[in-house]
C-alpha positions as CSV (number, residue, x, y, z in Angstrom):
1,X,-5.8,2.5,-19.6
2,X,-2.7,3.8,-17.9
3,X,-4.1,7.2,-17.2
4,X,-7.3,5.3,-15.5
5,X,-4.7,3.4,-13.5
6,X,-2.7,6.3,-12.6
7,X,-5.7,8.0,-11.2
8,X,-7.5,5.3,-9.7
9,X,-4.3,5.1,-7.6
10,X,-4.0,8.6,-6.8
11,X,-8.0,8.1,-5.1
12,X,-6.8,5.1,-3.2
13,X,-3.8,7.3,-1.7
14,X,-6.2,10.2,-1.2
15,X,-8.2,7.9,0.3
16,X,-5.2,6.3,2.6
17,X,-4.0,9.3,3.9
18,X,-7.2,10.1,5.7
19,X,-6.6,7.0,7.7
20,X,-6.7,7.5,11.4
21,X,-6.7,4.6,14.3
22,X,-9.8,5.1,17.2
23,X,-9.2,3.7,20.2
24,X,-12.7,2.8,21.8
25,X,-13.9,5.5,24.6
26,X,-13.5,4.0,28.3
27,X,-17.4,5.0,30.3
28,X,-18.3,6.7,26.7
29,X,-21.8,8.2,26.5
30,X,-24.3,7.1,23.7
31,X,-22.8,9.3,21.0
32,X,-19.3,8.0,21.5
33,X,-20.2,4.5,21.7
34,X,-22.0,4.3,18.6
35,X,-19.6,6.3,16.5
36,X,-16.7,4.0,17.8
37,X,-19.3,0.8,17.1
38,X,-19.7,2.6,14.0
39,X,-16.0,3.1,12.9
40,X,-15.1,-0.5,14.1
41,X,-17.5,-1.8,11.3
42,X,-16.2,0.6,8.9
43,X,-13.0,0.0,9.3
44,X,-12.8,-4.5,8.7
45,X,-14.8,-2.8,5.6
46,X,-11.9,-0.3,4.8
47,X,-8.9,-3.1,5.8
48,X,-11.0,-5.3,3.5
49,X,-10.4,-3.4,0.8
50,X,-6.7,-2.8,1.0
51,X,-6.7,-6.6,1.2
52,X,-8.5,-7.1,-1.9
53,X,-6.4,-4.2,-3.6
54,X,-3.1,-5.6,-2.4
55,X,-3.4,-9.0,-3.3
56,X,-6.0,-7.9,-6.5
57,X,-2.6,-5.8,-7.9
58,X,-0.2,-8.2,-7.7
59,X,-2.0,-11.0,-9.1
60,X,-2.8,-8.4,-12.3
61,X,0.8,-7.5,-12.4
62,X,2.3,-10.9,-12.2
63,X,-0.7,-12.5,-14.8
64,X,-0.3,-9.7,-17.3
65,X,3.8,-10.3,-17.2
66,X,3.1,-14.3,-17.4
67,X,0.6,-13.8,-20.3
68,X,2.6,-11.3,-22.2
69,X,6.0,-12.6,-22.1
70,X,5.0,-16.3,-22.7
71,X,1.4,-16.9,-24.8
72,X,4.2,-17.4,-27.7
73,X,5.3,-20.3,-26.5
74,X,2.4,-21.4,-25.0
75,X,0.6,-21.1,-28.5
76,X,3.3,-23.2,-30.0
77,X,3.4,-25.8,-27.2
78,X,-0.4,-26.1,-26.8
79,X,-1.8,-25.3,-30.1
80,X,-4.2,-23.2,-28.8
81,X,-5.6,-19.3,-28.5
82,X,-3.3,-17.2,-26.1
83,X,-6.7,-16.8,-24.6
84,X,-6.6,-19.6,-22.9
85,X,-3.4,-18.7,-21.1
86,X,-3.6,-19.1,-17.4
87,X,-2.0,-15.5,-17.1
88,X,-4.5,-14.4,-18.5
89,X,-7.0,-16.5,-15.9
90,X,-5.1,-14.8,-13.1
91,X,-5.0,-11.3,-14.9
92,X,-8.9,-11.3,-15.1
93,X,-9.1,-12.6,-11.1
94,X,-6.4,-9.9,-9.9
95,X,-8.3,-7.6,-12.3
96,X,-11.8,-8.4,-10.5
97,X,-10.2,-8.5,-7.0
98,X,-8.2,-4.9,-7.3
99,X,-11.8,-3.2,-8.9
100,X,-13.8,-4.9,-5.9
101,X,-11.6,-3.1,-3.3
102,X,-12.9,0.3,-4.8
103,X,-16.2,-0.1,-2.8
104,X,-15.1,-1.1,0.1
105,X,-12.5,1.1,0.5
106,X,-15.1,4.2,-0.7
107,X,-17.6,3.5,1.5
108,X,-15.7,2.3,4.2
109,X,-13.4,5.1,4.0
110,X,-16.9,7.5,4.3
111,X,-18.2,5.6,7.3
112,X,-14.9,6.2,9.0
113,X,-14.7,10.1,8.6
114,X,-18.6,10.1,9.9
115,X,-17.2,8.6,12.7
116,X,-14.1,10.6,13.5
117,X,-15.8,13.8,12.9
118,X,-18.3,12.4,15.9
119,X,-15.3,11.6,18.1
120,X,-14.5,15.4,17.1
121,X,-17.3,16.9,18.1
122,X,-18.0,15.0,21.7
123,X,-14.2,15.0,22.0
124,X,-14.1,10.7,22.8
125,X,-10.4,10.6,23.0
126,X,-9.2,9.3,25.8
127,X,-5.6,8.3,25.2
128,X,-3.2,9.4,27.7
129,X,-0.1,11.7,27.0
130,X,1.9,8.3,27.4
131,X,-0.2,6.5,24.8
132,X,-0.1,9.3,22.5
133,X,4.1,9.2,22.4
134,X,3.8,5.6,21.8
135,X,1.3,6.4,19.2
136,X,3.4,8.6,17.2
137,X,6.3,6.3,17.9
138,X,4.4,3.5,16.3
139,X,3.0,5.8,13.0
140,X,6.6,7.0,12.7
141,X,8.0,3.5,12.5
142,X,5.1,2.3,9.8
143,X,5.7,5.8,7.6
144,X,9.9,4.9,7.7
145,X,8.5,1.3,6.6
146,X,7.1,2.6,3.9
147,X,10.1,4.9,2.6
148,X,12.2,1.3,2.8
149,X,9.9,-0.7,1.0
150,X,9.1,2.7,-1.9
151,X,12.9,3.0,-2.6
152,X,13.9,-0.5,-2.9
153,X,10.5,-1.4,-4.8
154,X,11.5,1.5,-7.1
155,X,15.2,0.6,-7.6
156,X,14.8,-3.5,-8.0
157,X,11.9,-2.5,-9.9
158,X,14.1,-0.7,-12.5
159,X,17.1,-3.1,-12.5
160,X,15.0,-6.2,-12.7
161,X,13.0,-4.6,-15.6
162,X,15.9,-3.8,-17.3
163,X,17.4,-6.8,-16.8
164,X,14.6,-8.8,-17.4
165,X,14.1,-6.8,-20.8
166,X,17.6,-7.0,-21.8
167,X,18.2,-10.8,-21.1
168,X,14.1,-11.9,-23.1
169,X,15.2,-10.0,-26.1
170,X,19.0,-10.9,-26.2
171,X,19.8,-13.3,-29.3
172,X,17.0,-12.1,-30.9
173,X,16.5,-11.1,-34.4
174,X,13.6,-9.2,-35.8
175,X,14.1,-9.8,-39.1
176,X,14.3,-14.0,-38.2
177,X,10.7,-14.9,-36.8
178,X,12.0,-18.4,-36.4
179,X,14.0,-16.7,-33.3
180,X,11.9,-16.5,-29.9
181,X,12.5,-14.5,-26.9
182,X,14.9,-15.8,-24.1
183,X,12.2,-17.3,-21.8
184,X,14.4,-17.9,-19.2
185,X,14.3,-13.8,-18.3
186,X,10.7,-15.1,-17.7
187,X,11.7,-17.1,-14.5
188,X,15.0,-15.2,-13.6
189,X,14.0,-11.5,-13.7
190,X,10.4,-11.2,-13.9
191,X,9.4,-12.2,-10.5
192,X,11.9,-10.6,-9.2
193,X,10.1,-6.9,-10.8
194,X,6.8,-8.1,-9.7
195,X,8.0,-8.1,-5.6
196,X,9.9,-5.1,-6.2
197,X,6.5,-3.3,-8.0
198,X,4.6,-5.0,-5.0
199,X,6.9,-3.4,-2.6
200,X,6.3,0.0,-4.3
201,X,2.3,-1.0,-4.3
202,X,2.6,-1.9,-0.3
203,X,4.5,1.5,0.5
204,X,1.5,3.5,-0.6
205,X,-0.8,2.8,2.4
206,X,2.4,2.5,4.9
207,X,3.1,5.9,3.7
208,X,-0.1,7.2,3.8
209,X,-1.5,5.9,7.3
210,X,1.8,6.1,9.0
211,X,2.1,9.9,8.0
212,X,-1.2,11.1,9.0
213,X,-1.4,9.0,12.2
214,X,1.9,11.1,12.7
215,X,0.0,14.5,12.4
216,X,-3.4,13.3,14.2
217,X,-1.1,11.9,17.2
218,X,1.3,15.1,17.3
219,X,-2.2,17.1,17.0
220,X,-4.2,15.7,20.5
221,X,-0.7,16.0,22.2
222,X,-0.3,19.4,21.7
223,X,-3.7,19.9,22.4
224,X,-4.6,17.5,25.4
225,X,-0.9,17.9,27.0
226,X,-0.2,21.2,26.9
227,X,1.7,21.1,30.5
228,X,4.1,18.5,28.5
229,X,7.3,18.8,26.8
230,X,6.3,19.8,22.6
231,X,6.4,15.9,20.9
232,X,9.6,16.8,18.3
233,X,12.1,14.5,16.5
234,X,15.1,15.5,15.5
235,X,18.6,14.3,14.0
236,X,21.6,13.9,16.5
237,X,25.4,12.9,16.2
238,X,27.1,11.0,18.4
239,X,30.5,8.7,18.1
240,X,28.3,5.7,16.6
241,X,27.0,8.0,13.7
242,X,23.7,9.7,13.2
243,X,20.6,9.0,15.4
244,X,16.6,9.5,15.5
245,X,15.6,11.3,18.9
246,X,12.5,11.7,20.2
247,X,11.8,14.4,22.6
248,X,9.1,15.0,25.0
């Protein structure tokens, strides 16, 4: 289960990083208009599907943590099966939700590249060397996004796991079954790893997009302004501390 996980993700990034934003051609001729018409449709299809895998993830995560920390008290308290857990009712909807995003991001994800590779050929880009900078500004600022949300994620994601772990399981003796986890970690800690693991979840298509819009923007400047300054950014110093620049 964890390696089909592991590389189900590892498709969904592939499939991220070939991300690009078309803006639609101004006077296009008939192949440019329908391959933007074309992308357009293939891209609510391909956003789709990041909704449904964003919100599909952390209602898996957060069920499965609900379900497993707590069925032993809810089996006590209800007298029933942990089956009927409504964890596990929100495990099995996340679960449905995150495998429903795999089509629509597949085949919207297909359409897309058809369309780009159209917008390649009859060369349908018409953003200027202004709107490129701003472009690359804006793709910069989404990939940084994603760097914050990926190391905080990761780091609150560790602590509050630990903690979380440490705090369910403290008092607790193996060898007494009449002792029960601390179920208070269960509203303390817990919650506070599932936003953290969302935050790692949401960096992955921040990262993804923002970094090759970076490379597709940087690529139609230096080919469409070529009487321009190269697009660079670069570290600078200065009596405040250390900056970002962009040159052009």
């Amino acid at each position: 289960m964890r390696r089909s996980i592991i590389l189900l993700m590892a498709c969904l990034t592939f499939a991220a990083t070939q991300a690009q934003t078309l803006l639609k051609p101004t006077n296009p001729n008939e192949a440019c208009a329908q391959a933007w018409q074309s992308y357009h449709k293939a891209d609510v299809l391909w956003k789709t599907g990041w909704g449904l895998f964003g919100a599909g993830a952390g209602l898996t995560v957060g069920g499965l943590l609900g379900w497993s920390l707590s069925n032993y008290q809810w089996m006590n308290a209800h007298n029933s099966s942990t089956w009927t857990h409504p964890g596990f009712s929100i495990m099995c909807i996340g679960g449905g939700m995150f495998f429903a995003s795999i089509p629509c991001l597949a085949v919207g994800q297909t359409r897309r590249k058809a369309a780009m590779k159209v917008f390649d050929e009859y060369n349908c880009y018409t953003e200027t060397c202004e709107q490129l900078q701003q472009n690359y500004h804006k793709a910069d600022v989404l990939w940084k996004t994603g760097w914050g949300l990926f190391g905080a994620g990761a780091a609150g994601s560790v602590v509050f796991g630990t903690l979380g772990y440490l705090s369910m399981w403290s008092g607790h003796e193996p060898s007494n079954p009449k002792t029960q986890p601390n179920i208070n970690s269960v509203v303390i800690f817990w919650p506070l790893f599932a936003i953290c693991a969302g935050a790692v979840v949401a960096s992955i298509p921040c990262l993804a997009v923002g970094q090759v819009n970076r490379k597709h923007n940087t690529k139609l400047y230096h080919r469409n302004c070529a009487d321009q300054p190269p697009l660079t950014f670069a570290l600078q110093a200065s009596s405040n501390g250390l900056g970002v620049a962009m040159n052009f």
